[in-house]
VOGU-3710 file (C-alpha; in Angstrom, 3 decimals, decimal comma):
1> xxxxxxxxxx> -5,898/-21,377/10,945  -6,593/-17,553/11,272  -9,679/-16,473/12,138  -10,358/-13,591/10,035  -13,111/-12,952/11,528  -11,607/-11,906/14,476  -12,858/-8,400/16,038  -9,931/-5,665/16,105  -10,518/-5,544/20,019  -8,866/-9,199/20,231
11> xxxxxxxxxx> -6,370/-8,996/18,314  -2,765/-8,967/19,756  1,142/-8,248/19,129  2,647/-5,708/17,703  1,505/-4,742/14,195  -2,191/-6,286/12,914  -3,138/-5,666/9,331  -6,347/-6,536/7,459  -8,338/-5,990/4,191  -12,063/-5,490/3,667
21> xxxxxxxxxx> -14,782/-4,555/1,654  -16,725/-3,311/4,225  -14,538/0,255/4,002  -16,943/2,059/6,271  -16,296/-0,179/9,458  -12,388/-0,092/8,005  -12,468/3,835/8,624  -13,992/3,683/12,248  -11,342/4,877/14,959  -8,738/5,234/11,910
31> xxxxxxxxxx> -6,226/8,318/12,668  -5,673/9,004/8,890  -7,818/7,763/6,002  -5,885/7,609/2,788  -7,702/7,336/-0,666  -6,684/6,665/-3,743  -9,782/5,534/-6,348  -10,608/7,281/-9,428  -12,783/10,238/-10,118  -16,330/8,470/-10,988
41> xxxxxxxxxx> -15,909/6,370/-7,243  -16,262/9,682/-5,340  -20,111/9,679/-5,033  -20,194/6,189/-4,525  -17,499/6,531/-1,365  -19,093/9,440/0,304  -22,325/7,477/0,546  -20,645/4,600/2,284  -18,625/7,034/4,413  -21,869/9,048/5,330
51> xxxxxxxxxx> -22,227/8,505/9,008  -18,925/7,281/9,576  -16,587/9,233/8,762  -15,926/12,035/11,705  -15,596/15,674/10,995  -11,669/16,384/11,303  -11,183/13,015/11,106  -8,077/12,829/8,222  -8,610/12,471/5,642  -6,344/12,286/2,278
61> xxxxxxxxxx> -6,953/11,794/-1,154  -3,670/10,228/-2,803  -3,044/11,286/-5,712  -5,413/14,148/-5,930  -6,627/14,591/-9,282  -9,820/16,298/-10,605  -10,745/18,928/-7,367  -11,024/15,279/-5,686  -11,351/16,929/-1,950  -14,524/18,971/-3,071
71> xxxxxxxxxx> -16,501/15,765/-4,695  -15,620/13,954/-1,609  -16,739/16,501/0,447  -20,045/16,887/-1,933  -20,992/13,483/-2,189  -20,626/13,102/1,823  -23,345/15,945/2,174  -25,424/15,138/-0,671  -25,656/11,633/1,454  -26,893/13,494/4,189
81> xxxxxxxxxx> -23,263/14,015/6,751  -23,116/17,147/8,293  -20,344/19,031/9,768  -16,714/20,050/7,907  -14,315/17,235/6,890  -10,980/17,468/6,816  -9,974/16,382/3,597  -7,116/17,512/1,334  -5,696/16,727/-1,370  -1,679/15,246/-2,320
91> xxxxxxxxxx> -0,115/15,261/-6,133  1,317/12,416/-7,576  4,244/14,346/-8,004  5,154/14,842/-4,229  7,603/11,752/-4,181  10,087/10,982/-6,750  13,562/8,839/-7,110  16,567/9,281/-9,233  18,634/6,349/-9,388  21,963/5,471/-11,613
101> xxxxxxxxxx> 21,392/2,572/-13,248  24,356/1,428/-14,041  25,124/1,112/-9,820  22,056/-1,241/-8,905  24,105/-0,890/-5,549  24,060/2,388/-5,166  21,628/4,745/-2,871  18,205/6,115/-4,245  18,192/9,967/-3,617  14,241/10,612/-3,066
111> xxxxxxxxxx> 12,886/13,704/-2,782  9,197/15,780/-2,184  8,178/18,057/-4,229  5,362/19,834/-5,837  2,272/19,973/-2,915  -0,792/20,512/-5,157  -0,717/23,842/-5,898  -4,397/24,764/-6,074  -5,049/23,356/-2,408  -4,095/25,011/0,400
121> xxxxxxxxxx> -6,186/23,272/2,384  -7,994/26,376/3,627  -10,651/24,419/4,868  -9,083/22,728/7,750  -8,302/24,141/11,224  -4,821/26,052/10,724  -4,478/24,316/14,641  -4,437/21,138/13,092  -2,345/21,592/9,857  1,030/20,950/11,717
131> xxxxxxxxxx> -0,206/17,583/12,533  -1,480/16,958/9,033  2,178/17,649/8,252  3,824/15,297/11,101  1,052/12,316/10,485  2,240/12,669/6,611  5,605/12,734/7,724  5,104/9,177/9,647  2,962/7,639/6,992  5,075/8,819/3,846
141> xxxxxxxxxx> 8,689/8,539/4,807  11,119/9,722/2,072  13,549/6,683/2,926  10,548/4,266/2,202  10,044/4,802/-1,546  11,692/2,624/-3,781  10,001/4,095/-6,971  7,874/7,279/-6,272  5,860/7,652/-9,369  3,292/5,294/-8,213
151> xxxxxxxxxx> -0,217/6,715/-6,772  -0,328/5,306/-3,388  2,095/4,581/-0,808  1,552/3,136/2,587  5,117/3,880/4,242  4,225/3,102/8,099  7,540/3,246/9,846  6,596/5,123/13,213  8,967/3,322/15,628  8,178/5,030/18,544
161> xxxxxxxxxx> 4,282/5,284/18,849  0,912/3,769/17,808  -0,696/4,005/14,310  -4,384/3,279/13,370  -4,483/3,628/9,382  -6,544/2,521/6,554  -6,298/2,927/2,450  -9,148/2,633/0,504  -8,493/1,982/-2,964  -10,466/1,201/-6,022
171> xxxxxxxxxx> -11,085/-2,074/-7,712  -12,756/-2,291/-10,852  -16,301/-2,100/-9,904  -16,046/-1,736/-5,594  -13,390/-1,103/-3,130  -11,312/-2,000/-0,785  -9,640/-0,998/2,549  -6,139/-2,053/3,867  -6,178/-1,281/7,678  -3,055/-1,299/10,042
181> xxxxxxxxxx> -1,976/-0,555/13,480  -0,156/-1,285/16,069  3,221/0,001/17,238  5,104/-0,322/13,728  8,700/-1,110/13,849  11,010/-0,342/10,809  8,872/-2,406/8,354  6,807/-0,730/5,238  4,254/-2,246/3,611  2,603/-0,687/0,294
191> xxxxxxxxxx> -0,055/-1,469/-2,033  -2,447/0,049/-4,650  -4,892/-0,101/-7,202  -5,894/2,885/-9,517  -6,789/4,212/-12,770  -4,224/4,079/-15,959  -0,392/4,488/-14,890  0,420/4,388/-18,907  4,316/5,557/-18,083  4,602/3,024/-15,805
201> xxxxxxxxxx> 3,238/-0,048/-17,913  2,029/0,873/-21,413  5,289/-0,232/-22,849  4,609/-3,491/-21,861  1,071/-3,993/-23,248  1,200/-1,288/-25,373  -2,372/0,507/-23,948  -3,305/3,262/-21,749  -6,669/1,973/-20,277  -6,491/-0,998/-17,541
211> xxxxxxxxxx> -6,407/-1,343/-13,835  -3,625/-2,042/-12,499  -2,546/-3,737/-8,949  0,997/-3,333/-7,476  2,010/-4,925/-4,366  5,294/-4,687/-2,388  7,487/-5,122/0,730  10,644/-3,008/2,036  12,537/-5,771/4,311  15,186/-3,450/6,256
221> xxxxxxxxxx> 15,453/-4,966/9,868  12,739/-7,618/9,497  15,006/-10,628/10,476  15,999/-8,266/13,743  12,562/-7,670/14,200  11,381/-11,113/14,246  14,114/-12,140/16,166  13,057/-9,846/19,196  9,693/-10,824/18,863  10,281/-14,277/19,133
231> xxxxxxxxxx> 13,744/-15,591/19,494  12,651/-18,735/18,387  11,718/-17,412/14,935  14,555/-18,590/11,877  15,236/-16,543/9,059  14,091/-19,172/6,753  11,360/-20,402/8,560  7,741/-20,650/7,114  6,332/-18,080/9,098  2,320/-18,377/7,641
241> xxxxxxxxxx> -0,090/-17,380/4,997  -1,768/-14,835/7,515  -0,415/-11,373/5,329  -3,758/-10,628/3,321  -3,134/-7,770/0,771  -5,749/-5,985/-1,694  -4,673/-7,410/-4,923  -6,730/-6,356/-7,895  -10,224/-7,066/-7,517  -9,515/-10,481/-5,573
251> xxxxxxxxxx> -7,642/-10,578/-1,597  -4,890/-13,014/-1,744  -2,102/-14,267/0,907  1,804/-14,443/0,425  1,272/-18,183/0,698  -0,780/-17,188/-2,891  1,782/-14,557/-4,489  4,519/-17,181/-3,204  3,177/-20,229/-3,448  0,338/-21,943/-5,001
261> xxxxxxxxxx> -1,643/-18,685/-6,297  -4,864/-19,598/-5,090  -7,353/-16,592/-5,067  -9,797/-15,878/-2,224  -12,609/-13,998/-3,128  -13,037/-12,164/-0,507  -11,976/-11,777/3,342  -14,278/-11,174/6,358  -12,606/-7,892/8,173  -9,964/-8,767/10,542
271> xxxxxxxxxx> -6,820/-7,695/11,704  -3,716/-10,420/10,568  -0,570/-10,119/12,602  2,443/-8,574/10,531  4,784/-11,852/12,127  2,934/-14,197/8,942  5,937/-13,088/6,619  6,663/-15,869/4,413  10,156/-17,160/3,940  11,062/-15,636/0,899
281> xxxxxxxxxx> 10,742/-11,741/2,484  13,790/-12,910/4,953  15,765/-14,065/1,893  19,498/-13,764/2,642  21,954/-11,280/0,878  22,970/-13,895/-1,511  19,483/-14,547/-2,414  18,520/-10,814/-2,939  21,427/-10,133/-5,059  20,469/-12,711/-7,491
291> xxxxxxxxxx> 16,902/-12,006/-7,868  17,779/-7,817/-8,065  20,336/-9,145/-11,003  17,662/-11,249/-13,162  14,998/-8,794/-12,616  16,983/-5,931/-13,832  17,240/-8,316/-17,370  13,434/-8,857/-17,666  12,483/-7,520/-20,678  8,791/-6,648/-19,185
301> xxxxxxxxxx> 8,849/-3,636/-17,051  5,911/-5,859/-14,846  8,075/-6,966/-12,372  10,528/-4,569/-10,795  13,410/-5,265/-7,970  15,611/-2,420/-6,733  18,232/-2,464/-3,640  18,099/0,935/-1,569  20,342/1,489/0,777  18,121/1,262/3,792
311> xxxxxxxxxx> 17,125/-2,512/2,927  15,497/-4,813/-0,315  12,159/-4,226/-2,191  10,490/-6,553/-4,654  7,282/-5,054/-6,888  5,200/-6,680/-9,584  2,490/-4,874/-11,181  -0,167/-6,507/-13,036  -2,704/-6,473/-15,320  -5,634/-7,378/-14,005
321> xxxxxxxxxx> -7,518/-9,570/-16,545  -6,897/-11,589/-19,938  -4,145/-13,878/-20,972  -1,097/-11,299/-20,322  -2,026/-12,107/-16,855  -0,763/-15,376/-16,656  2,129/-14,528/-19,272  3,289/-12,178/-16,286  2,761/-14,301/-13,718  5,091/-16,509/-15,047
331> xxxxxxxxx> 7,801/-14,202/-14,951  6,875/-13,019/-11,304  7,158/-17,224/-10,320  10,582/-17,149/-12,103  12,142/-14,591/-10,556  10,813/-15,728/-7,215  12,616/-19,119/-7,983  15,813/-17,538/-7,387  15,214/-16,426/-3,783
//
């Protein structure tokens, strides 16, 4: 049994990841802070940041949407923090993918584009701007995305170093923080909550206004990886339940996506080794190529599967309350009865 309790001092091995309410202790020691919540959550984050958060400390609100760097920035000094922040600000538009459709084999060209125009981020020491760029370079690597359209992506695939990040993202009425770090092999993890993504999922429920959770996993190398951390490790072995991801306004486990469902309300903050992959993310080609070819027949556009050429993703979005819930979970427990 994990102890999730478990101070980030003890932790061990390579990668540790954990969620958390408590987004204040999440952001201590952090090297970059990435936020994505909506506009009305700014005063209520700078009052829990107050305090905590460092000046030049990184900060970086993802997507940036209504001047969200300056009512950061306000609500942190109208809750008393002094000193300047480093804060900018990153479109929605800076990723995106084009991708035949008729070649589900084929690669994904990704791209960046379109910085936010209107911040230059003047504010923060020109000395330190280059290793904005690098640190965004490490955390948002183009080769990562699967779709790009989606507000927040966690892309940490700095094989060479160490990494100390947290997201904070918004749940319906608080928030929550993903933390990871560790030396971070070629794995990517992503995740988010935000505000209405009406392209994305309004032709499935027909609606603009909803929160909406996405979760997903990019598995290049991860049956290498586990093999060099411990030999003794199978590709089809039940690894754990020990993966805790934000997941609407509720923290689940794979074992829960995968499994049996079950919903924990919450999670004390502590750091979960990355080796608690559950058998299905080390699904075999075979496996892979069946679930990409169902998924790309679902008629909902809630559950999406794609095959990039650096390794396999698998992404479900979902509404997060009323009946359509369950009506899409359904189809999510289908598709992950081919693997």
């Amino acid at each position: 049994m994990v102890d999730y309790a478990k101070p980030i001092a003890e932790e061990s091995g390579p990668v540790t990841v954990g969620m958390t309410t408590d987004v204040a202790h999440a952001v201590v020691g952090a090297d970059m802070v990435l936020v994505s919540i909506l506009a009305k959550g700014h005063t209520d984050l700078g009052e829990r940041l107050a305090g905590v958060l460092q000046p030049m400390q990184p900060l970086v609100m993802f997507p940036g949407k209504f001047c969200s760097s300056y009512l950061l920035r306000r609500s942190l000094r109208a809750a008393g923090a002094e000193g300047e922040y480093d804060i900018g600000e990153v479109s929605t538009s800076i990723f995106y993918a084009h991708k035949d459709q008729s070649d589900i084999t084929g690669p994904w060209q990704v791209h960046t584009r379109n910085m936010k125009s209107k911040v230059q981020y003047s504010n923060i020491d020109p000395a330190r701007n280059a290793d904005r760029v690098a640190m965004l370079n490490e955390l948002f690597r183009q080769d990562s995305f699967i779709d790009g359209m989606h507000p927040l992506r966690i892309a940490l695939q700095n094989h060479d170093s160490t990494l100390n990040a947290v997201a904070i993202i918004a749940a319906e009425n608080s928030f929550r923080a993903l933390r990871m770090q560790g030396e971070v092999p070629r794995f990517s993890l992503y995740g988010s909550l935000s505000g209405p993504e009406a392209d994305l999922i309004n032709d499935v429920y027909g609606e603009r206004e909803h929160m909406a959770g996405e979760f997903g996993f990019q598995l290049e190398g991860i049956a290498e990886w586990l093999a060099r951390l411990n030999p003794s490790i199978q590709d089809d072995m039940d690894l754990s339940e020990r993966l805790v991801l934000a997941y609407g306004d509720k923290a689940v486990t794979l074992e829960d996506v995968y499994g049996n469902r079950r919903l924990v309300e919450d999670v004390p903050f502590g750091l979960v080794p990355l080796e608690s992959l559950a058998d299905h993310m080390s699904a075999r080609h075979e496996r892979i190529t069946r679930l990409i070819n169902y998924a790309n027949n679902v008629k909902t556009r809630g559950l999406r599967v794609a095959h990039p050429d650096n390794g396999y993703a698998v992404r479900a979005d979902f509404r997060m309350e009323g009946p359509k819930l369950d009506a899409l979970g359904i189809e999510v427990k289908r598709v992950i009865e081919l693997c």
